[in-house]
C-alpha positions as a LaTeX table, in Angstrom:
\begin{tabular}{lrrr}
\hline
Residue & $x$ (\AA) & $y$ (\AA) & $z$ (\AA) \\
\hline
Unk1 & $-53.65$ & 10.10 & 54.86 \\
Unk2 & $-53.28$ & 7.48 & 57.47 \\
Unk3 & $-54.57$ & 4.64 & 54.98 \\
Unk4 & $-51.64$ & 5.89 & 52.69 \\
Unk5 & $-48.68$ & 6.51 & 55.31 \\
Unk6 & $-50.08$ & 2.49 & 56.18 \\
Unk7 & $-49.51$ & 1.31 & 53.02 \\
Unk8 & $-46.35$ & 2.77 & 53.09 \\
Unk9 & $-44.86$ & 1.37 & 56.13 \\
Unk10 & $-46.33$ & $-1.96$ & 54.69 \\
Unk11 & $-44.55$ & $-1.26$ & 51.40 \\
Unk12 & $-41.51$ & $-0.51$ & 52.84 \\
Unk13 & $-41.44$ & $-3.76$ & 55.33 \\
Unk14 & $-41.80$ & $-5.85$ & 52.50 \\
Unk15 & $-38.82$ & $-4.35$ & 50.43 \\
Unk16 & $-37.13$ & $-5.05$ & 53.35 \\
Unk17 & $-37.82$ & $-8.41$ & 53.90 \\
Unk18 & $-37.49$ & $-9.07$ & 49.93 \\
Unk19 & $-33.93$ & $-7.42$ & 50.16 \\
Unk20 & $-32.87$ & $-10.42$ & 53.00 \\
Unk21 & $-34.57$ & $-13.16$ & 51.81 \\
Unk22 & $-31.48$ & $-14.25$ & 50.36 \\
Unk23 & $-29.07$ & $-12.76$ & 52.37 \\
Unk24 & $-26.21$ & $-13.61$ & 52.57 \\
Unk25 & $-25.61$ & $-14.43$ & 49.04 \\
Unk26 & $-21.74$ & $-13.33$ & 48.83 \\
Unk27 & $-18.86$ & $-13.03$ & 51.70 \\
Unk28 & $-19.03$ & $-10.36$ & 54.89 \\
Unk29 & $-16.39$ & $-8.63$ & 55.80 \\
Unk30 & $-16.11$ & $-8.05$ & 59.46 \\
Unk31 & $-14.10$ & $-5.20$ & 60.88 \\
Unk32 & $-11.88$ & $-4.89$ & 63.58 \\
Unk33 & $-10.66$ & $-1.62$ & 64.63 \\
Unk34 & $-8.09$ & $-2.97$ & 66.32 \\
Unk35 & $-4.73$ & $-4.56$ & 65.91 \\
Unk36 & $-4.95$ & $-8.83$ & 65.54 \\
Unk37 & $-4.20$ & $-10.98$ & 68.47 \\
Unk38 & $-6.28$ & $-8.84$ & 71.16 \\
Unk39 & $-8.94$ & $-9.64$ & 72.60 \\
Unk40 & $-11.77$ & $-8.07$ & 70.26 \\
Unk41 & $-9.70$ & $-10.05$ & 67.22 \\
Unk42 & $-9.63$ & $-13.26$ & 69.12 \\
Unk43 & $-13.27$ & $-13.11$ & 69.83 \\
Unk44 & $-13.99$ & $-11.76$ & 66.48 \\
Unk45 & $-12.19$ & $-14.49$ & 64.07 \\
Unk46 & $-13.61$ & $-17.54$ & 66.06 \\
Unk47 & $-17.16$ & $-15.52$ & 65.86 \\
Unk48 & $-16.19$ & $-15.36$ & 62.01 \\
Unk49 & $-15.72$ & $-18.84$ & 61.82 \\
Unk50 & $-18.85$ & $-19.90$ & 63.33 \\
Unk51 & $-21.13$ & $-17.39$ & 61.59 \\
Unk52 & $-19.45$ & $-18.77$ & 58.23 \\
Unk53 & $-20.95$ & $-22.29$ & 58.96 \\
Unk54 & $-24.45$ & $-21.04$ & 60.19 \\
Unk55 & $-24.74$ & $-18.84$ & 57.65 \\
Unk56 & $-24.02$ & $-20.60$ & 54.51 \\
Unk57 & $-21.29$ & $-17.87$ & 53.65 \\
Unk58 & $-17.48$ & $-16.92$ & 54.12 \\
Unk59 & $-17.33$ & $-14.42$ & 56.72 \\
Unk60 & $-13.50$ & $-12.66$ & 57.17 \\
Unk61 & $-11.88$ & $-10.41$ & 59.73 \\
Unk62 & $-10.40$ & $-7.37$ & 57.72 \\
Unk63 & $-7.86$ & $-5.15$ & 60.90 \\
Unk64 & $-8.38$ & $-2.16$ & 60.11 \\
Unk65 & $-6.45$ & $-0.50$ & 63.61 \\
Unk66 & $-5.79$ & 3.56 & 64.04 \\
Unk67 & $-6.70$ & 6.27 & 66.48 \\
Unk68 & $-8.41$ & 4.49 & 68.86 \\
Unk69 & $-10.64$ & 2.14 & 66.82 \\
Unk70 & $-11.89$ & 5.63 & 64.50 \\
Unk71 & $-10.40$ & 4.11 & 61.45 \\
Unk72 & $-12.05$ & 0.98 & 61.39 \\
Unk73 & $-15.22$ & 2.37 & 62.11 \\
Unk74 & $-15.26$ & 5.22 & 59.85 \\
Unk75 & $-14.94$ & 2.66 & 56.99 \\
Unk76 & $-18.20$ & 0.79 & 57.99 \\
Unk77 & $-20.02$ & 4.09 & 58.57 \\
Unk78 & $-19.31$ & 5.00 & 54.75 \\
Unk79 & $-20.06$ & 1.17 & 53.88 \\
Unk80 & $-23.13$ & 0.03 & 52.15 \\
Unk81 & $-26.17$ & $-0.41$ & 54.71 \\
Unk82 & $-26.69$ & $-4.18$ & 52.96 \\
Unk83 & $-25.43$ & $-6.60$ & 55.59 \\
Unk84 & $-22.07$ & $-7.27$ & 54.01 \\
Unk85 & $-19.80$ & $-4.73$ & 56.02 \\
Unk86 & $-19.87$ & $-5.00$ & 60.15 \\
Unk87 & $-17.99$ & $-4.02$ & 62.54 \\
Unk88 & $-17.05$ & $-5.55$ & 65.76 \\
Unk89 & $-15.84$ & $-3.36$ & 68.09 \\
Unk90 & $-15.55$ & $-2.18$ & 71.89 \\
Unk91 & $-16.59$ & 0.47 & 74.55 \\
Unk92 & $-14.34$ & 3.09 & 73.38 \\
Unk93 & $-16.55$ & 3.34 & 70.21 \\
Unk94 & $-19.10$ & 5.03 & 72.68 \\
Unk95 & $-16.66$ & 7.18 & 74.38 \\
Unk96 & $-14.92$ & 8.83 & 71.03 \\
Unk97 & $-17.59$ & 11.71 & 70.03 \\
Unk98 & $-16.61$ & 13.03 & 73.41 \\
Unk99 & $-12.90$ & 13.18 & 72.79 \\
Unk100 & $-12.22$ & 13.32 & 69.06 \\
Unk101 & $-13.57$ & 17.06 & 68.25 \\
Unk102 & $-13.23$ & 16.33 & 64.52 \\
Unk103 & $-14.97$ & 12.40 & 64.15 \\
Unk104 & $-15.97$ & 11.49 & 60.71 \\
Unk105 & $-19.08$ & 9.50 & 62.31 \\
Unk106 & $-21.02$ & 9.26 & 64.96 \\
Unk107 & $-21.68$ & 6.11 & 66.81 \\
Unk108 & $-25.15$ & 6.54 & 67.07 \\
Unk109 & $-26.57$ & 8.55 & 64.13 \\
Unk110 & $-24.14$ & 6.40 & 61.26 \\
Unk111 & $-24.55$ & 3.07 & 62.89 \\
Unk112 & $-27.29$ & 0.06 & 63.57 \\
Unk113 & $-26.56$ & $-2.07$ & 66.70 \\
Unk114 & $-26.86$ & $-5.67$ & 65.82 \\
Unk115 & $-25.87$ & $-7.52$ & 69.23 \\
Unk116 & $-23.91$ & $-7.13$ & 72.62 \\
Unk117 & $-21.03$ & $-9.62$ & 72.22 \\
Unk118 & $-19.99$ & $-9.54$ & 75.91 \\
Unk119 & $-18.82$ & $-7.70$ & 78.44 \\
Unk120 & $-14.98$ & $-6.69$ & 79.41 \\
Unk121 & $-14.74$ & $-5.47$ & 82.84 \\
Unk122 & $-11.80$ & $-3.78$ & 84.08 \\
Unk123 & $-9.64$ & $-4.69$ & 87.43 \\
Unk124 & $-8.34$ & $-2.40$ & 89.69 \\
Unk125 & $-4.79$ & $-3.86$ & 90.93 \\
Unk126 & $-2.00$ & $-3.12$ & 92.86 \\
Unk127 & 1.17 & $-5.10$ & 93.81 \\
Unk128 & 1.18 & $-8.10$ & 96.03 \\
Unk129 & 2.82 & $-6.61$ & 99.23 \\
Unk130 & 0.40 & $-3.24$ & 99.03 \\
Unk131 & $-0.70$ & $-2.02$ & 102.09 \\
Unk132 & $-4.34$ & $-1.88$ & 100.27 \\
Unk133 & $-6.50$ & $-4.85$ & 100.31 \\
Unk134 & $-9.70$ & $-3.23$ & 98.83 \\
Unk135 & $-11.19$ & $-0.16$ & 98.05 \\
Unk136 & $-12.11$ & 1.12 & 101.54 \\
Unk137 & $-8.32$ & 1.11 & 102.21 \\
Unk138 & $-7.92$ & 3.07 & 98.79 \\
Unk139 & $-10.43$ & 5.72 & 99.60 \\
Unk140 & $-8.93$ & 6.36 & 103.09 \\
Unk141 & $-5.14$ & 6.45 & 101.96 \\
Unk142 & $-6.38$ & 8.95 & 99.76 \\
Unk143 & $-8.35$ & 11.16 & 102.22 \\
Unk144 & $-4.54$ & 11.29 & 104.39 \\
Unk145 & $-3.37$ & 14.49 & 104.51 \\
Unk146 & $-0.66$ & 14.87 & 101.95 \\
Unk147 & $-1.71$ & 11.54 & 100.25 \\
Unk148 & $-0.43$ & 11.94 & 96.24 \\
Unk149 & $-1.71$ & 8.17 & 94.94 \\
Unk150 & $-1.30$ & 7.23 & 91.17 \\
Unk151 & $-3.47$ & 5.12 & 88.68 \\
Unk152 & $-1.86$ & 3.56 & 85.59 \\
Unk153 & $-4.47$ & 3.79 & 82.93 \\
Unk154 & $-4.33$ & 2.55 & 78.99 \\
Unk155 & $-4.20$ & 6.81 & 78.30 \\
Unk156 & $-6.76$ & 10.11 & 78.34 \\
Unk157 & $-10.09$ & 9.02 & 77.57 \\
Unk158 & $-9.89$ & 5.83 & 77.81 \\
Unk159 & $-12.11$ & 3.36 & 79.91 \\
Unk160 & $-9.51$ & 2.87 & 82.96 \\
Unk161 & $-9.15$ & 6.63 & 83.54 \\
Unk162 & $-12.84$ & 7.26 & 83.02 \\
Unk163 & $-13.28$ & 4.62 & 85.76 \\
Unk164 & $-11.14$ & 6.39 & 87.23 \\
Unk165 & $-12.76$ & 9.84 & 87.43 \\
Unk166 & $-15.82$ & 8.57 & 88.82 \\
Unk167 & $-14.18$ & 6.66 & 91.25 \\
Unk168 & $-12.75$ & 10.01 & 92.60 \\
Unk169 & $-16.50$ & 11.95 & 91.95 \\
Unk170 & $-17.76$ & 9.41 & 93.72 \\
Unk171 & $-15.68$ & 8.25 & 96.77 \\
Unk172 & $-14.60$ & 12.49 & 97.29 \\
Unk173 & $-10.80$ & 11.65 & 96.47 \\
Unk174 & $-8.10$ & 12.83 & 94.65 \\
Unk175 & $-5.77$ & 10.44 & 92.37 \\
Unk176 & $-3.46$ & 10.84 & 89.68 \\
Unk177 & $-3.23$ & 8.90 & 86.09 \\
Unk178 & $-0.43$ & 7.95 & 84.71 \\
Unk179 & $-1.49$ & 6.91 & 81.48 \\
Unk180 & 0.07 & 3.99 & 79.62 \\
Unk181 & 0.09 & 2.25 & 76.31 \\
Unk182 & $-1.49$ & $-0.47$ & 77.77 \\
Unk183 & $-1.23$ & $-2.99$ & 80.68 \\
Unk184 & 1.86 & $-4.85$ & 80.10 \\
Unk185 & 3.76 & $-1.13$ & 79.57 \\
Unk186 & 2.20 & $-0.35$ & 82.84 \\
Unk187 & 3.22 & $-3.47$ & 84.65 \\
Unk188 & 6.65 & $-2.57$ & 86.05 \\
Unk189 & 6.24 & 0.63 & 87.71 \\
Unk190 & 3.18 & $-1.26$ & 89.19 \\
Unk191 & 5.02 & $-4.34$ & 90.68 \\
Unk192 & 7.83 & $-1.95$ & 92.25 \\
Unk193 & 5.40 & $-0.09$ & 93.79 \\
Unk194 & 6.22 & 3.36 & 91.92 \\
Unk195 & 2.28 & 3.31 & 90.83 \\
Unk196 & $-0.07$ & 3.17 & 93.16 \\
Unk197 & $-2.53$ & 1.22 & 91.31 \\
Unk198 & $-4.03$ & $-0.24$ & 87.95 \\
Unk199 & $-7.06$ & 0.05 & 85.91 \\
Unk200 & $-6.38$ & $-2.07$ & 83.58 \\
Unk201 & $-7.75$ & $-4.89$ & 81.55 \\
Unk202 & $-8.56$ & $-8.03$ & 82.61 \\
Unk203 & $-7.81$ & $-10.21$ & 80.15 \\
Unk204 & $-3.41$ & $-9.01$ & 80.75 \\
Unk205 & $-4.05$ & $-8.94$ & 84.31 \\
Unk206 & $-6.33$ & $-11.91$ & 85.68 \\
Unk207 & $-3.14$ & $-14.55$ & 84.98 \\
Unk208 & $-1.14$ & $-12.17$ & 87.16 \\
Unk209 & $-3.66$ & $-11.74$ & 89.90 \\
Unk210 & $-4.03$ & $-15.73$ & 89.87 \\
Unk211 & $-0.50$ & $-16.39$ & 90.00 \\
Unk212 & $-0.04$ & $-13.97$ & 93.03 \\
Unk213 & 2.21 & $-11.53$ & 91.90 \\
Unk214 & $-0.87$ & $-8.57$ & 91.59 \\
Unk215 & $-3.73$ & $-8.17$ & 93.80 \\
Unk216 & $-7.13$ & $-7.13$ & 92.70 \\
Unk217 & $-8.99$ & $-4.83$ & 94.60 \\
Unk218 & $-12.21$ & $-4.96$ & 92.71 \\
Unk219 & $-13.52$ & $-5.27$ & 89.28 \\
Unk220 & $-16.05$ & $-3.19$ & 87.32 \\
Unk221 & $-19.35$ & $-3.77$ & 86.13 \\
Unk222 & $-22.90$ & $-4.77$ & 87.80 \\
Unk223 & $-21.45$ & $-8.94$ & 88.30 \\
Unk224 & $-18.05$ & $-10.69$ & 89.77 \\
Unk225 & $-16.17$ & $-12.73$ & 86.43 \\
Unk226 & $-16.58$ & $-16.13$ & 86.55 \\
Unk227 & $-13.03$ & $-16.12$ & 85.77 \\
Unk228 & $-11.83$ & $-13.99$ & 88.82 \\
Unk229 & $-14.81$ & $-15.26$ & 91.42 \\
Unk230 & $-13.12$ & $-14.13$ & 94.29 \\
Unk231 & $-12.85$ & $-10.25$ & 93.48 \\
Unk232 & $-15.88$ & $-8.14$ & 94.28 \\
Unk233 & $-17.14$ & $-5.40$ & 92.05 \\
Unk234 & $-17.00$ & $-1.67$ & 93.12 \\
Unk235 & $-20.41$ & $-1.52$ & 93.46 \\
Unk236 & $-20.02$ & $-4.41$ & 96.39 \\
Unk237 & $-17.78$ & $-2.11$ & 97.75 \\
Unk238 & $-19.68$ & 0.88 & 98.39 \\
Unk239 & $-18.86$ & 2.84 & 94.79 \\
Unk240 & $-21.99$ & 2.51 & 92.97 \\
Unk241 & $-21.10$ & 2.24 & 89.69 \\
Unk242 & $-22.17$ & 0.00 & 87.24 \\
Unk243 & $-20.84$ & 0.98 & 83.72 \\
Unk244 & $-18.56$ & $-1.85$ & 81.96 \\
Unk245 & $-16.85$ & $-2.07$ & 78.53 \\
Unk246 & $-18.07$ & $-4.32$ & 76.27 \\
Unk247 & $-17.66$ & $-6.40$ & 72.36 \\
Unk248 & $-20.50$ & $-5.26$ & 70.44 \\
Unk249 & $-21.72$ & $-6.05$ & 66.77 \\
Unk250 & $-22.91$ & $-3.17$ & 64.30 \\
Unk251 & $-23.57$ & $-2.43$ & 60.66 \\
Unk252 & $-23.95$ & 0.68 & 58.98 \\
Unk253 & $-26.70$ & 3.13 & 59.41 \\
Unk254 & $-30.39$ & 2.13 & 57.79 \\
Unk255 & $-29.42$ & $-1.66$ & 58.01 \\
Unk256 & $-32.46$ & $-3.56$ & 57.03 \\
Unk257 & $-34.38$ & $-4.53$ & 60.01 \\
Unk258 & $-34.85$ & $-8.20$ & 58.68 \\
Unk259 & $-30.93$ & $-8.44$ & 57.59 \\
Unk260 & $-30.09$ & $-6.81$ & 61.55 \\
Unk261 & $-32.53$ & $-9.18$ & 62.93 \\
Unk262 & $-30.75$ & $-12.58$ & 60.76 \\
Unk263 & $-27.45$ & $-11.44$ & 61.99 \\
Unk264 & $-28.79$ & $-10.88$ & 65.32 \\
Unk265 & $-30.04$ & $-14.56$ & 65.58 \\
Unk266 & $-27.54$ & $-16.12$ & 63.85 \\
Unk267 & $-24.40$ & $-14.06$ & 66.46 \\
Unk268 & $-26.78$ & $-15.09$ & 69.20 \\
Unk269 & $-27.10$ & $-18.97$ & 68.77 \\
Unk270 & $-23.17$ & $-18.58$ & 68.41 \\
Unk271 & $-22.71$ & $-17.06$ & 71.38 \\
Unk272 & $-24.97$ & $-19.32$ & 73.44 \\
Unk273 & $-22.50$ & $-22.91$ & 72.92 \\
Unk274 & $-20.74$ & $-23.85$ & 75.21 \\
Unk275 & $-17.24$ & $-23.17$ & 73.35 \\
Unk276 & $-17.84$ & $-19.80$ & 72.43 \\
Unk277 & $-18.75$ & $-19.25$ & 76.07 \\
Unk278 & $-15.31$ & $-20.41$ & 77.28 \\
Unk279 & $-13.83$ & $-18.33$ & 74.50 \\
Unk280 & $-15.46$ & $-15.26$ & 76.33 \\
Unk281 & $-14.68$ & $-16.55$ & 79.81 \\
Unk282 & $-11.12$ & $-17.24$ & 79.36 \\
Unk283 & $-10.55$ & $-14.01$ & 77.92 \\
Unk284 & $-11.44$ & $-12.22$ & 81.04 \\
Unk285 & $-15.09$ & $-11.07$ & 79.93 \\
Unk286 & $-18.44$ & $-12.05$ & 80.79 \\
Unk287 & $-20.49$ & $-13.93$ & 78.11 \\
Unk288 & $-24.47$ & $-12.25$ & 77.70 \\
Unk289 & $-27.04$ & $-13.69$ & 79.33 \\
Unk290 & $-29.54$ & $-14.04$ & 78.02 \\
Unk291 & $-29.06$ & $-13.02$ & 74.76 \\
Unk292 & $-29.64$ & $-9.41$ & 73.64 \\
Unk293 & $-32.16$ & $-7.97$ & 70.98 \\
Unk294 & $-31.20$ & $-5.73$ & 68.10 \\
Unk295 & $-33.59$ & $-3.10$ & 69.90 \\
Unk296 & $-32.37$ & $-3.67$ & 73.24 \\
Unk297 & $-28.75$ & $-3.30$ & 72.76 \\
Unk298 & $-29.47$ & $-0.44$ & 70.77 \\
Unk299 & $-31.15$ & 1.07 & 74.14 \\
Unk300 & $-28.16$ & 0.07 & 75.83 \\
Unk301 & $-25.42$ & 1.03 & 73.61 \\
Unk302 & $-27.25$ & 4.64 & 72.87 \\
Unk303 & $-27.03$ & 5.18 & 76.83 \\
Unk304 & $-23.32$ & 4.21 & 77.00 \\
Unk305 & $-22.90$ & 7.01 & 74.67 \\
Unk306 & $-23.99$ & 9.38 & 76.69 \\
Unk307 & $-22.82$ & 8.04 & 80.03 \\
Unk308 & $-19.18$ & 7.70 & 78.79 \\
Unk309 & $-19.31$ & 10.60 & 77.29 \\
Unk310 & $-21.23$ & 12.57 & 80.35 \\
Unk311 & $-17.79$ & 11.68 & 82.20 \\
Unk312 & $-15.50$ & 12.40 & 79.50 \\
Unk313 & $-16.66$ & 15.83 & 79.47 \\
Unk314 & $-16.60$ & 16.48 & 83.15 \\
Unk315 & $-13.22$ & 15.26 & 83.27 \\
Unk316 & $-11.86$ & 17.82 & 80.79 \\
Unk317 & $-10.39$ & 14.48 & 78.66 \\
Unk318 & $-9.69$ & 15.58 & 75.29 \\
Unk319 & $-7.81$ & 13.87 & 71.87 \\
Unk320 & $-7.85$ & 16.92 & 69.79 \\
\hline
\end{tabular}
């Protein structure tokens, strides 16, 4: 029996790497679940670009924007598990089994994680004449009797206001979203002081925090940007948590291992020049370093899942 399930594995590897030895033989289409000119698409089509010259083939960014990023990754998790249909996407991917009771996929069970693409911290910010200058003072305006403070967020279940809601687990304080269509909609009631503070993304925010008109109180995830230096992380500020948002690369479910581990490679050697890592950096994210495996940001992403989604539920968020 075990001489047989043997040959079988062995079988089975070698129809795998048959089926890539000559991929890619026709154009991949890379989705983006996500409207063009943000920050996933920008990252995305020069990615495209670059994997079209290593890999000998035309590789396209198809938009294909709608609840969240669902859309676009619904039509990847009914794609062909061949290579030729990816999706690039970001950390609410992880986050939507926990809010969207009636998901067509699920990130983990109808996907194969191919690489981590970078990371996307958030920044917490408030106006430039703020009586806070970091998060100590936010945690003890809070704790004032009386104390009502706000958080502009990009909306319910998304990464700012889960940020948020461990913030508050963790530092034993009270806040209140307001929830937003995004940063720039949030930007007004922040700079008259009628919101307390933003959790926001870094890539609408740094040039405002540069230029002086918003100060950053901190910035999530385990390291400072290279692009913001000067603003420490929560965790350097006594709230110990880690979690970031992220780009990531997947393909459909059952992806080939040898076609996940060419596309792995290939998104990796991209990654590591020195143009695509200015790309990241100017964007407000945090190139990877060093680069991941398929198995390892599989580990990673599969944990996200259930981290996000861990806080999700305890904060009674909810889409439908």
């Amino acid at each position: 029996m075990n001489l047989l399930r043997g040959i079988a594995l062995a079988l089975a590897a070698l129809a795998s790497n048959a089926g890539a030895a000559g991929f890619p033989d026709r154009p991949i289409k890379l989705v983006v679940p996500f409207p063009a000119g943000g920050g996933t698409d920008i990252v995305a089509r020069k990615l495209a670009r670059e994997l079209t010259v290593e890999l000998g083939q035309s590789v396209y960014v198809e938009n294909r924007a709608g609840a969240t990023g669902n859309i676009g990754a619904a039509v990847v998790a009914r794609a062909a598990a061949d290579g030729y249909t990816l999706l690039m996407t970001a950390a609410p991917f992880a986050i939507a089994p926990a809010l969207f009771k009636d998901l067509s996929f699920h990130p983990i069970k109808d996907f194969t994680a191919i690489t981590e693409i970078a990371t996307v911290p958030l920044l917490l910010v408030t106006r430039k004449d703020s009586p806070l200058h970091s998060v100590a003072d936010l945690v003890a305006a809070a704790k004032k009797p009386g104390a009502s403070l706000t958080y502009a967020t990009f909306g319910v279940g998304s990464p700012p206001h889960l940020v948020g809601e461990k913030i508050q687990q963790l530092a034993g304080i009270k806040l209140r979203q307001i929830p937003y269509k995004g940063g720039q909609a949030a930007l007004p009631q922040i700079l008259s002081g009628q919101i307390d503070i933003g959790i926001l993304d870094v890539v609408s925010m740094a040039p405002l925090v540069n230029s002086g008109r918003l100060r950053a109180l901190a910035i999530t995830g385990p390291v400072r940007s290279p692009s913001l230096p000067n603003v420490p992380t929560l965790s350097q500020q006594g709230i110990h948590f880690d979690a970031v948002g992220w780009y990531g690369l997947f393909g459909p479910a059952s992806l080939p291992p040898a076609v996940r581990d060419k596309l792995n490679s290939s998104v990796n050697k991209i990654l590591a020049r020195a143009d695509m890592r200015k790309l990241i950096v100017n964007g407000g994210s945090i190139p990877i370093s060093p680069p991941t495996s398929a198995a390892q940001w599989q580990s990673r992403f599969d944990s996200d899942v259930h981290l996000w989604g861990k806080i999700a539920r305890d904060s009674g968020a909810a889409v439908n």
